[in-house]
N, C-alpha and C positions, 0 to 999 in steps of 0.2 A: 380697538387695536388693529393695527393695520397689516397685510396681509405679507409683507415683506415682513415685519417683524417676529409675526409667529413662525415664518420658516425657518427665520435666524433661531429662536429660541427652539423648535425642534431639531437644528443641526446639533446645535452645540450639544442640546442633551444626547443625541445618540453620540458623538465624539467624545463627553464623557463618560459614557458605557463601553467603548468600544475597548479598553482595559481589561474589563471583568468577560465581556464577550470573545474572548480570543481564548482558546486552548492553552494553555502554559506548555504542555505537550505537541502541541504540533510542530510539524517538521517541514523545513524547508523540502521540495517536491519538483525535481525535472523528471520530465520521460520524453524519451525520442524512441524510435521507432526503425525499425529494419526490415525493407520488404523481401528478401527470400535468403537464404541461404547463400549465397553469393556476394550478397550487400554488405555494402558496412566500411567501416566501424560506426559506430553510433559514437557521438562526442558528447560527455556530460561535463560543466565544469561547476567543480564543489569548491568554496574558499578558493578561489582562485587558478586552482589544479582541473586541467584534463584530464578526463578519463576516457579511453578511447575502448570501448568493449566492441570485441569482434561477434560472428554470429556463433561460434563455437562457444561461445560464454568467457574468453580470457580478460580481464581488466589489464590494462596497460596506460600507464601515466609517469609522468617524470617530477618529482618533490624537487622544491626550491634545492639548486647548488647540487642534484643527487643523478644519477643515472636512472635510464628510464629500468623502472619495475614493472614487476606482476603479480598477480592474484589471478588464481588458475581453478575456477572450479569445476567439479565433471558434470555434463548433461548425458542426459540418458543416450545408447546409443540412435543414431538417426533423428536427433532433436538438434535444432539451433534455435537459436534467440530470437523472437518476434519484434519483442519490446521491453524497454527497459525503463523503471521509476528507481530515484535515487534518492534517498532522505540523509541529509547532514544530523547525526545524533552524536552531541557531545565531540568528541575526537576521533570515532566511529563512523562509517558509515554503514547506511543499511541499503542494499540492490534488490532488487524485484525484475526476478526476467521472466517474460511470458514466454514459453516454451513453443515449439510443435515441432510436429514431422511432417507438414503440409494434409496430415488424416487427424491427428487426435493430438489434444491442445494441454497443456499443463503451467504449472509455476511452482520456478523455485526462487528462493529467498534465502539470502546473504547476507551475513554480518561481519565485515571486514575492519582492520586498520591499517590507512593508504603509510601511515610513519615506519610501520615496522611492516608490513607486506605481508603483515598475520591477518588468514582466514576463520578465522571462530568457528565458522558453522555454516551449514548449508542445510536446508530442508525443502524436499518437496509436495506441495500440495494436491497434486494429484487430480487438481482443476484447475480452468485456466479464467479468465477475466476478472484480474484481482482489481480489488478495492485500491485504497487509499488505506492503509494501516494505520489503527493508532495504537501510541508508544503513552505507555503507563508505567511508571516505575520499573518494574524488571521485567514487563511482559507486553506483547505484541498482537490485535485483535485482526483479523484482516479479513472479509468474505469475500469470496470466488464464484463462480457460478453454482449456485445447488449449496454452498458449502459456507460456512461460518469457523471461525478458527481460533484459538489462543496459544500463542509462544510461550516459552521461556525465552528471554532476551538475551538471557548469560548463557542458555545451551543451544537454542534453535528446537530443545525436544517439545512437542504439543504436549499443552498441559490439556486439552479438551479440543475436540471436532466433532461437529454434527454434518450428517449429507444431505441429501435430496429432496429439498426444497423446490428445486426449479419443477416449475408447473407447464406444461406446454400448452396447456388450454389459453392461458393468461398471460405467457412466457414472465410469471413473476419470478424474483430470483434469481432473474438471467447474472443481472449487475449491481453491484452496491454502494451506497455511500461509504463516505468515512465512517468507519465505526464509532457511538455516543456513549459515554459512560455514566451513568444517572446512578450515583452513590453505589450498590453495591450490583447496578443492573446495568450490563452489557445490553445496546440497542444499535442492532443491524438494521438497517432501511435501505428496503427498494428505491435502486435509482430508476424509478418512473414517475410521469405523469400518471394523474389520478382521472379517471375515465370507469363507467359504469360497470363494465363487464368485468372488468380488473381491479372491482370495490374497494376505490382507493387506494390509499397510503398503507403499504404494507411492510409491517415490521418485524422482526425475532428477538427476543427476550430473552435473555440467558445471565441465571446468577453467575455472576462472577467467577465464586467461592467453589461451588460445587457442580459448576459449569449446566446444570439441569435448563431445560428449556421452559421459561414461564409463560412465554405468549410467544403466539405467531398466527 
């Protein structure tokens, strides 16, 4: 067999996998960025729609034929917005803003709808370097520095949070991937390379159900 053909036959087969391979959950994903206090707006565009967030946290955009709106959530005093990740869920959108006050870092998370200018919910995490969230039927997985999480999607309240993970010897923990759902096992993974000192690929383990930590 020749060596062009075996590569066709191994495309096609991973492009037939590539179905089963994709999260049914996953969410479209922009972040732009704001460097101080001063800066800004940050411009996201969702279906179509701008959104133009200031660094005080205010969402502003204009819907088809409508004047321009807001969504006004509060940041703590002396916080503005770092940076901002936007996920399209269903007719929903979900905000993630990295927080500070130029000394100490946080993230809150937002659950909006841009049609009616209704804010659901606001929560803050209380660390800052969030992951990439994943979105599971009613609830929301997301790690931050030190910190592993779960939402309620309908309230914003933590069904479960663990801390202090980050290691400074190793600095594991610092940042995270997307969060992996393995049947009834939540799986956090360090976003590093793997290198001696830092023994590898390091993970956290957490039932779902009972939120208990099985490995890490």
């Amino acid at each position: 067999m020749r060596l062009h053909t075996i590569i066709l036959i191994i495309v096609n087969t991973l492009l037939s996998l590539l179905p089963s391979m994709v999260n049914a959950s996953s969410l479209p994903k922009v972040r732009c960025y704001l460097m101080d206090a001063n800066s800004g707006p940050c411009r996201i565009v969702v279906k179509k729609i701008t959104y133009e967030i200031n660094s005080n946290g205010i969402i502003r955009y204009n819907v088809p034929k409508g004047d321009a709106s807001f969504i006004q959530p509060v940041l703590p005093e002396h916080f503005y917005v770092q940076s901002v990740q936007s996920y399209d869920y269903k007719d929903d959108i979900i905000f993630i803003f990295e927080i500070t006050d130029d000394e100490a870092g946080s993230t809150i998370i937002l659950m909006c709808n841009p049609s009616s200018s209704t804010l659901y919910w606001t929560v803050e995490l209380g660390t800052f370097n969030p992951s990439p969230p994943l979105v599971e039927a009613d609830s929301i997985y997301i790690g931050a520095i030190g910190t592993i999480v779960k939402l309620d999607l309908k309230t914003g309240l933590i069904i479960w949070k663990h801390s202090g993970f980050y290691e400074r010897e190793t600095s594991a923990f610092n940042s995270f991937l997307k969060p992996i759902k393995r049947n009834n096992i939540i799986v956090f993974q360090d976003n590093k390379l793997s290198f001696a000192k830092y023994r590898g690929v390091r993970e956290i383990w957490v039932n779902d159900e009972s939120g208990k930590i099985i490995r890490k």
